[in-house]
mmCIF file of the N, C-alpha and C atoms, coordinates in Angstrom:
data_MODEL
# 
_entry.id   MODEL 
# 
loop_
_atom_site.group_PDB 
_atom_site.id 
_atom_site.type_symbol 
_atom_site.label_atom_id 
_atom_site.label_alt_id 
_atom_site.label_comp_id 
_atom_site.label_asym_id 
_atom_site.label_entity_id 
_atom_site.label_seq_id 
_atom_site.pdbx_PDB_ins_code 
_atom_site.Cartn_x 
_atom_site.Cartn_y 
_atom_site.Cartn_z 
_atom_site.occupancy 
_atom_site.B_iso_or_equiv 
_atom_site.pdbx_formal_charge 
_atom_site.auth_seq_id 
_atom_site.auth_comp_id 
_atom_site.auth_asym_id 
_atom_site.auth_atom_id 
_atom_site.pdbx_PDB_model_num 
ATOM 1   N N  . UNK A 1 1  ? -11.217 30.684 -35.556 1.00 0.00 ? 1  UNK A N  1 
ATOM 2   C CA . UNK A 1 1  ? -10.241 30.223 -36.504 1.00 0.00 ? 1  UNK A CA 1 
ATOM 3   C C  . UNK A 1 1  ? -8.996  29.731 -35.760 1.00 0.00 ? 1  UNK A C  1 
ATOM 4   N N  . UNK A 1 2  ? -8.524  28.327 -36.007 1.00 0.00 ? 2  UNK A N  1 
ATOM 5   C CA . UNK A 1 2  ? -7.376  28.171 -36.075 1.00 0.00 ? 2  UNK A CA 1 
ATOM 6   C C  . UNK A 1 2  ? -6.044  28.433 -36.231 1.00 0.00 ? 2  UNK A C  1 
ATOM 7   N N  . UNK A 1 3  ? -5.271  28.591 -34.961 1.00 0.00 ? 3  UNK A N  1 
ATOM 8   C CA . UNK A 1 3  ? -4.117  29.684 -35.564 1.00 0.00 ? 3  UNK A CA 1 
ATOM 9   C C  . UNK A 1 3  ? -2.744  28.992 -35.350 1.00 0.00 ? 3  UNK A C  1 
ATOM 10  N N  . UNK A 1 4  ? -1.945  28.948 -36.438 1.00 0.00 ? 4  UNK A N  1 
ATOM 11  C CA . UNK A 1 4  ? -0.913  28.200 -36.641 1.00 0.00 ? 4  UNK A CA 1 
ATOM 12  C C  . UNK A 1 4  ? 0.243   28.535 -35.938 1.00 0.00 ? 4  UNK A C  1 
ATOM 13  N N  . UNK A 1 5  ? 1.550   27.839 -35.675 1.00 0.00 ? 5  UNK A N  1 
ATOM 14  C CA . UNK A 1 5  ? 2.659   28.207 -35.387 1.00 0.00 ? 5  UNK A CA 1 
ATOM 15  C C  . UNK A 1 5  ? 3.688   27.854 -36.474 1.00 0.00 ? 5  UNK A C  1 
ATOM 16  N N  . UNK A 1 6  ? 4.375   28.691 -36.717 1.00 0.00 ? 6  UNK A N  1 
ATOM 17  C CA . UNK A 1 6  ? 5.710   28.223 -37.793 1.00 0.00 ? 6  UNK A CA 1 
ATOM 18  C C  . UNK A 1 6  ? 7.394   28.569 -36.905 1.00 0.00 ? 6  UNK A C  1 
ATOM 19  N N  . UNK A 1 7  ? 7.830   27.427 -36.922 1.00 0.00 ? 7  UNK A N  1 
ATOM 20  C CA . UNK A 1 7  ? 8.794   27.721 -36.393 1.00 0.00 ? 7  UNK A CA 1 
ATOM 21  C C  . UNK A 1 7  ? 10.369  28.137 -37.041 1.00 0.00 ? 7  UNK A C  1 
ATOM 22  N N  . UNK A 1 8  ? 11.404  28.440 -36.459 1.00 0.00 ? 8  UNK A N  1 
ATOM 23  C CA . UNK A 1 8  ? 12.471  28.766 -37.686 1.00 0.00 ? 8  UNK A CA 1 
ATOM 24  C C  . UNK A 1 8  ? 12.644  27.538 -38.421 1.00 0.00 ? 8  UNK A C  1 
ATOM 25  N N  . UNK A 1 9  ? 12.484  26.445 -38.188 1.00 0.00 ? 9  UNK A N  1 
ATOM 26  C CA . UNK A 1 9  ? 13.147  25.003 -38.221 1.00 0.00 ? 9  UNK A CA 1 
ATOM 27  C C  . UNK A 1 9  ? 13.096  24.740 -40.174 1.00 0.00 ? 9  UNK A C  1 
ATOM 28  N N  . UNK A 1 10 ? 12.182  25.417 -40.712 1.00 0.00 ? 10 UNK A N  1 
ATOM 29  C CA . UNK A 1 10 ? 11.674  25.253 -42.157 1.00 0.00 ? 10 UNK A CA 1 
ATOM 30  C C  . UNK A 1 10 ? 13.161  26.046 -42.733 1.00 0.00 ? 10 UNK A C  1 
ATOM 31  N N  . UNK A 1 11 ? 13.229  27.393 -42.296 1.00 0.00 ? 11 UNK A N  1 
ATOM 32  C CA . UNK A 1 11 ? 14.720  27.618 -42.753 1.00 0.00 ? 11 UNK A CA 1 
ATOM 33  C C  . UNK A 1 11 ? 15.582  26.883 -43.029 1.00 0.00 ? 11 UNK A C  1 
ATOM 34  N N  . UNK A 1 12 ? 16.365  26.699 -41.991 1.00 0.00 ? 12 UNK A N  1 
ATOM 35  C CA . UNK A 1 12 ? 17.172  25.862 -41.867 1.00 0.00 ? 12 UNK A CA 1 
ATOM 36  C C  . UNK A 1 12 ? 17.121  24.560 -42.604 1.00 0.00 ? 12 UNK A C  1 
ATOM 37  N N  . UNK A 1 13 ? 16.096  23.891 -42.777 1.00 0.00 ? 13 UNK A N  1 
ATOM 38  C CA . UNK A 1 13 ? 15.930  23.252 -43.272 1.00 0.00 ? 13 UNK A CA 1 
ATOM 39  C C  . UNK A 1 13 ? 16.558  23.306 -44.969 1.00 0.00 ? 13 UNK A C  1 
ATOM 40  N N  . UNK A 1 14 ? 16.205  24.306 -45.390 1.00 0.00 ? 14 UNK A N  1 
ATOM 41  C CA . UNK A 1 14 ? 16.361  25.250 -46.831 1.00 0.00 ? 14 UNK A CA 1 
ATOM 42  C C  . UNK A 1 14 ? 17.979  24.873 -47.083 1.00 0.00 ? 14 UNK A C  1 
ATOM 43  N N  . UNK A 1 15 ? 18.155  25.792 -45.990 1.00 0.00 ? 15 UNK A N  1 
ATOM 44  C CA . UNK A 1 15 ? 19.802  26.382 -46.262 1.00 0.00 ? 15 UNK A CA 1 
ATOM 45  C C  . UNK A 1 15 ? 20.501  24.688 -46.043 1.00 0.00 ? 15 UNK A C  1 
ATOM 46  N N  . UNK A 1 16 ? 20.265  23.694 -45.368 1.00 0.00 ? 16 UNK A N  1 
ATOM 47  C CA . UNK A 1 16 ? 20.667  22.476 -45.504 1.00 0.00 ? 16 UNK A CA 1 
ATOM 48  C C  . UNK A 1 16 ? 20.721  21.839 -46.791 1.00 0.00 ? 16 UNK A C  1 
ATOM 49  N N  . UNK A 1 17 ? 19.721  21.747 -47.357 1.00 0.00 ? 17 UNK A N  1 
ATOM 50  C CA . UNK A 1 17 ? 19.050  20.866 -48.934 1.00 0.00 ? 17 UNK A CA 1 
ATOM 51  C C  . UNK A 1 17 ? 19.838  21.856 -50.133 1.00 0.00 ? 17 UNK A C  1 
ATOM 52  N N  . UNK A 1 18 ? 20.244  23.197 -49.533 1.00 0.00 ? 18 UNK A N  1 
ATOM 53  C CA . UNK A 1 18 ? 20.593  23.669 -50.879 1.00 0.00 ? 18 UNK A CA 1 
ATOM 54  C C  . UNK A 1 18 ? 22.311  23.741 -50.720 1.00 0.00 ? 18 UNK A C  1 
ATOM 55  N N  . UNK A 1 19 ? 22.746  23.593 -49.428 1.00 0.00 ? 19 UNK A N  1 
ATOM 56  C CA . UNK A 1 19 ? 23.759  23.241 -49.611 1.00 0.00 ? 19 UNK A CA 1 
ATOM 57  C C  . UNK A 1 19 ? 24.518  21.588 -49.838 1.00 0.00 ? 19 UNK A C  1 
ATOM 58  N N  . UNK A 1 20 ? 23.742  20.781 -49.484 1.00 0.00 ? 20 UNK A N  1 
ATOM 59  C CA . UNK A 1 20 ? 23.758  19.709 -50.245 1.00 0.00 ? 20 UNK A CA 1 
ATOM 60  C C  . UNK A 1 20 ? 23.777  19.269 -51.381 1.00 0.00 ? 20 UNK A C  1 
ATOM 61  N N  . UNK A 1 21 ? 22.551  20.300 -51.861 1.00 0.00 ? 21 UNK A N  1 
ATOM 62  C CA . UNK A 1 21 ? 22.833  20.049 -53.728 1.00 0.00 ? 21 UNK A CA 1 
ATOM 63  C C  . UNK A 1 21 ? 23.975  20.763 -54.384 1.00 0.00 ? 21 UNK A C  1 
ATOM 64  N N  . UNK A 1 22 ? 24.327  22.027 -53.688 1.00 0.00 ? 22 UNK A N  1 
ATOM 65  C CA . UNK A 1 22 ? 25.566  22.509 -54.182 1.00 0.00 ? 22 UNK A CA 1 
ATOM 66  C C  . UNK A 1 22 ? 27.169  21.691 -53.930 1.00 0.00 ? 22 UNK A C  1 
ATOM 67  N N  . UNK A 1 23 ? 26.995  21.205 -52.704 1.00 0.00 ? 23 UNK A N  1 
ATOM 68  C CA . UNK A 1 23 ? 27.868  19.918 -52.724 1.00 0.00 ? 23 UNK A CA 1 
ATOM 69  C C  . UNK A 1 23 ? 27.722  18.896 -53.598 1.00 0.00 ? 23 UNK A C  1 
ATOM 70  N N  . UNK A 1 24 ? 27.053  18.065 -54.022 1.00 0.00 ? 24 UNK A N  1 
ATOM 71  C CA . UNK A 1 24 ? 26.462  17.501 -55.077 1.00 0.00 ? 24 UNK A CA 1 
ATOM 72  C C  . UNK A 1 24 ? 27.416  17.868 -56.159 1.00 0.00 ? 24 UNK A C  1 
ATOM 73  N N  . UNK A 1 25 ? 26.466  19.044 -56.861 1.00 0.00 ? 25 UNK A N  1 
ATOM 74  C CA . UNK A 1 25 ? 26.939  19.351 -58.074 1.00 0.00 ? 25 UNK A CA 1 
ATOM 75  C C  . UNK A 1 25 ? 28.917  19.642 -58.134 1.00 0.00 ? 25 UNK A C  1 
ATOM 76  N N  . UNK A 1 26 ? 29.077  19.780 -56.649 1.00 0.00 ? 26 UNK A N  1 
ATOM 77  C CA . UNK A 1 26 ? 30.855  20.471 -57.192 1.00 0.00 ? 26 UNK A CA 1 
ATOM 78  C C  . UNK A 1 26 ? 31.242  18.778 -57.166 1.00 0.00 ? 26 UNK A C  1 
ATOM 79  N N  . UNK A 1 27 ? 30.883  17.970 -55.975 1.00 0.00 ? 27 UNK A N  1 
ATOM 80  C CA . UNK A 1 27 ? 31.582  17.013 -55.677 1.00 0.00 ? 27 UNK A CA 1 
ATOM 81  C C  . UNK A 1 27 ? 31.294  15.761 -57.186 1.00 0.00 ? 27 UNK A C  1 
ATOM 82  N N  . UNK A 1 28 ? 30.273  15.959 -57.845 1.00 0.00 ? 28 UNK A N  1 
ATOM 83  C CA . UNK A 1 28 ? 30.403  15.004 -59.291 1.00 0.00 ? 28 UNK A CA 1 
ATOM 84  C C  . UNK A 1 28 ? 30.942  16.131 -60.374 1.00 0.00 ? 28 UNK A C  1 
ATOM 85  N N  . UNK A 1 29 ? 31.515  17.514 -60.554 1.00 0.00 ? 29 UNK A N  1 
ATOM 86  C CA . UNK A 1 29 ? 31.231  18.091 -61.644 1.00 0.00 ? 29 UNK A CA 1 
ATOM 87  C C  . UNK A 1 29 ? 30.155  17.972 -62.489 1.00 0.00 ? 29 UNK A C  1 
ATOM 88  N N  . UNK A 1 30 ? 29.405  18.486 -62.008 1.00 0.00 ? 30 UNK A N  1 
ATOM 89  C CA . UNK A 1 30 ? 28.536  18.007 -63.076 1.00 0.00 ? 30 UNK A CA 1 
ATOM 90  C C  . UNK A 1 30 ? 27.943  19.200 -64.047 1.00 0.00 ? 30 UNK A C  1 
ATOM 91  N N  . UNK A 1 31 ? 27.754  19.483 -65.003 1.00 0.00 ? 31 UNK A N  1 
ATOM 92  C CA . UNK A 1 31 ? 27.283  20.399 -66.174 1.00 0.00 ? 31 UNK A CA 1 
ATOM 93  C C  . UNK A 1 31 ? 26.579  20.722 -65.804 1.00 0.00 ? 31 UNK A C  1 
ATOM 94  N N  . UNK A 1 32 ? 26.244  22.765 -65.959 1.00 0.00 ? 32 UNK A N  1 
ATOM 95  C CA . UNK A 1 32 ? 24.914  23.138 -65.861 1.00 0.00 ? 32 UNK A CA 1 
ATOM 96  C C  . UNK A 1 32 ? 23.494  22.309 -66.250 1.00 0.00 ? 32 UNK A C  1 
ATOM 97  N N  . UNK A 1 33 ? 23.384  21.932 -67.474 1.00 0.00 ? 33 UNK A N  1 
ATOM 98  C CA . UNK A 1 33 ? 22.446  20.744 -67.286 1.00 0.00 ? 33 UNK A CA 1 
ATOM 99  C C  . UNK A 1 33 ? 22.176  19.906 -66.699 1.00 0.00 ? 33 UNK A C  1 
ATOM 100 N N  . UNK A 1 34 ? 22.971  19.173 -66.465 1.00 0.00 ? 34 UNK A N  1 
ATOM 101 C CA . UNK A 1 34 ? 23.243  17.985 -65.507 1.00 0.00 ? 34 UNK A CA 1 
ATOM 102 C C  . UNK A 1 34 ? 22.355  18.448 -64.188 1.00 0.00 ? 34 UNK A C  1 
ATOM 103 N N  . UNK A 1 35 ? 23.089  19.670 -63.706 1.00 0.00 ? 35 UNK A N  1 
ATOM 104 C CA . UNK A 1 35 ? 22.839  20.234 -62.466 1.00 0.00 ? 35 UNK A CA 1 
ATOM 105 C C  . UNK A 1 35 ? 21.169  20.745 -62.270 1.00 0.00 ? 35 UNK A C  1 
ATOM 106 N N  . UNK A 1 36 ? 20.837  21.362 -63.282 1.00 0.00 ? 36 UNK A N  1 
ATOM 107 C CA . UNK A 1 36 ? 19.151  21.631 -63.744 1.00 0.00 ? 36 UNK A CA 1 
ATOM 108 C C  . UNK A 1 36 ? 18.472  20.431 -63.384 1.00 0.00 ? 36 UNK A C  1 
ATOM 109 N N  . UNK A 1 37 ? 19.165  19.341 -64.076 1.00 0.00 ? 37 UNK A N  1 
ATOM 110 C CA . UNK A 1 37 ? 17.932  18.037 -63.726 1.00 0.00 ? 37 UNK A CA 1 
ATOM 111 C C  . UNK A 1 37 ? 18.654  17.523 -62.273 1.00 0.00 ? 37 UNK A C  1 
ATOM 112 N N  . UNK A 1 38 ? 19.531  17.819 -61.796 1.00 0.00 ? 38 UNK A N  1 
ATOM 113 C CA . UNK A 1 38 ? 19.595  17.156 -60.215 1.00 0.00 ? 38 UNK A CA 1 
ATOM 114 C C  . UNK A 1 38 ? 19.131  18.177 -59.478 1.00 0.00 ? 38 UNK A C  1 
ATOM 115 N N  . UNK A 1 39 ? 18.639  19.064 -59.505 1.00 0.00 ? 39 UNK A N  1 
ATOM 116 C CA . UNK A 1 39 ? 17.639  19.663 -58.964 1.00 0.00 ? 39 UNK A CA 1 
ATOM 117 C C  . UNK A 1 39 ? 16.642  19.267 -58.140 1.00 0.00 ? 39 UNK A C  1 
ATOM 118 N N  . UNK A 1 40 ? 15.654  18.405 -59.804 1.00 0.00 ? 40 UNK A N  1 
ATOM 119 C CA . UNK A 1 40 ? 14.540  17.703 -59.612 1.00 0.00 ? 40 UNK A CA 1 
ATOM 120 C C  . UNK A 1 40 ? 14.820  16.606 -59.469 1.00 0.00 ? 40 UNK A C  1 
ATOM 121 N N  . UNK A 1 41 ? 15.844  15.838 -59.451 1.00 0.00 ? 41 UNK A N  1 
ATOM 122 C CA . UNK A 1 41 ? 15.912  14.140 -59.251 1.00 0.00 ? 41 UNK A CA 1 
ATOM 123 C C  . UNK A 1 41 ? 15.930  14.442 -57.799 1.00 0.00 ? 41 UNK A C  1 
ATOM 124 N N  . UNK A 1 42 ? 17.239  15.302 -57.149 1.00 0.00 ? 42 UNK A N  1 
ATOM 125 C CA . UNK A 1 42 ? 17.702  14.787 -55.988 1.00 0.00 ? 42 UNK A CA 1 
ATOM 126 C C  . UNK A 1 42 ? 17.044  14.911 -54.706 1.00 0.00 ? 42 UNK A C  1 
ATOM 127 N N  . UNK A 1 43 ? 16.630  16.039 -54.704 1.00 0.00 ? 43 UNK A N  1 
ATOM 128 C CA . UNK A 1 43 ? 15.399  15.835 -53.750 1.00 0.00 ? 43 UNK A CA 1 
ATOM 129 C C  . UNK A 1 43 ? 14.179  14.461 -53.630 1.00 0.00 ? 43 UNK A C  1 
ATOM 130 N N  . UNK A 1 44 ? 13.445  14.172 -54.548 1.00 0.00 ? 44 UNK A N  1 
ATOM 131 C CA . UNK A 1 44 ? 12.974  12.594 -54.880 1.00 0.00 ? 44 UNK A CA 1 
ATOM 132 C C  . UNK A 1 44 ? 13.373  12.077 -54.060 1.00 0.00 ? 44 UNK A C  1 
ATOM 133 N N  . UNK A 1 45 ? 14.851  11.449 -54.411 1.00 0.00 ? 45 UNK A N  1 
ATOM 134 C CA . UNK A 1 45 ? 15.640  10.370 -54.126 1.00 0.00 ? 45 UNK A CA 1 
ATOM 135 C C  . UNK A 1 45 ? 16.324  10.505 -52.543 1.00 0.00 ? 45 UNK A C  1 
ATOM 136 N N  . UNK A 1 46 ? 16.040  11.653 -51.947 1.00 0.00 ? 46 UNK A N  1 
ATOM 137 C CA . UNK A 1 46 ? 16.379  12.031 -50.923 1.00 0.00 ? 46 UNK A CA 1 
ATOM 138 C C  . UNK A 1 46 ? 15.032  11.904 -49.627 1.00 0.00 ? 46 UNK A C  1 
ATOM 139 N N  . UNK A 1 47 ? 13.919  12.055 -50.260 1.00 0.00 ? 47 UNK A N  1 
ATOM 140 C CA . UNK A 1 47 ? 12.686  12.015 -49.863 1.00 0.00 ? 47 UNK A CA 1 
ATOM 141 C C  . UNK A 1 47 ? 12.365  10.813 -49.446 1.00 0.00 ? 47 UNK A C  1 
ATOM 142 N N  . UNK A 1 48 ? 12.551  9.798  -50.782 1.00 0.00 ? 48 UNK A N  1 
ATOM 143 C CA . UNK A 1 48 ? 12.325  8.598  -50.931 1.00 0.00 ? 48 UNK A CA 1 
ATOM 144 C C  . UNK A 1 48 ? 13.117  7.722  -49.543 1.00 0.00 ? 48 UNK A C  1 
ATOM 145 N N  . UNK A 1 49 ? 14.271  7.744  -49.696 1.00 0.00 ? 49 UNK A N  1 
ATOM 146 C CA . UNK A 1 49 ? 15.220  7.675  -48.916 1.00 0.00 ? 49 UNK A CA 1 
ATOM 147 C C  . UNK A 1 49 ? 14.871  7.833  -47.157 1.00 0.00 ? 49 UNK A C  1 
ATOM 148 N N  . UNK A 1 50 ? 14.894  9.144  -46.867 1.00 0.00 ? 50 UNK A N  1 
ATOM 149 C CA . UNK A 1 50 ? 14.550  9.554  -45.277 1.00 0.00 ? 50 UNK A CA 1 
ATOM 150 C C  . UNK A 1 50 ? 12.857  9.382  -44.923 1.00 0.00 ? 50 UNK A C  1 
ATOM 151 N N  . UNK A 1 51 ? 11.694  9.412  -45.990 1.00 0.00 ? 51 UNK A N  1 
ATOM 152 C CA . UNK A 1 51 ? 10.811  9.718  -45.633 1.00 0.00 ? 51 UNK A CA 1 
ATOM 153 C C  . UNK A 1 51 ? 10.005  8.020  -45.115 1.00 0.00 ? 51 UNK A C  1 
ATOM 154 N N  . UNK A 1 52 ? 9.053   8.294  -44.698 1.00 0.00 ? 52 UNK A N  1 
ATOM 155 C CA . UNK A 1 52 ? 8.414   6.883  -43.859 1.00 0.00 ? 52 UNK A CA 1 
ATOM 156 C C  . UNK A 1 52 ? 8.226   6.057  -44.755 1.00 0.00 ? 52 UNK A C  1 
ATOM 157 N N  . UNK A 1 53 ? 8.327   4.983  -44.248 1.00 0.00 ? 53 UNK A N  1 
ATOM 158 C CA . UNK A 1 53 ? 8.189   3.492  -45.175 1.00 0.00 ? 53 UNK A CA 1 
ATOM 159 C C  . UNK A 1 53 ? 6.888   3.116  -45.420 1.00 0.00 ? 53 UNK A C  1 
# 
């Protein structure tokens, strides 16, 4: 069997994206609702954005 490596790098990763969206949400005010669906938009649009063409 195949045996994987995981490195810290996925963390970090985390604590980046969620402080981004919490920047996000203070830097537009935006309404608990608001904030619920930029949740799921902003990542997308962030994906879309950095990920390969």
């Amino acid at each position: 069997m195949a045996q994987s490596k995981c490195s810290g790098a996925t963390g970090a990763w985390g604590s980046i994206w969620a402080a981004g969206w919490l920047f996000t949400i203070g830097y537009l005010h935006l309404s608990f609702w608001k904030a619920v669906l930029a949740l799921v938009i902003w990542p997308y649009f962030l994906g879309a954005s950095l990920g390969p063409r």
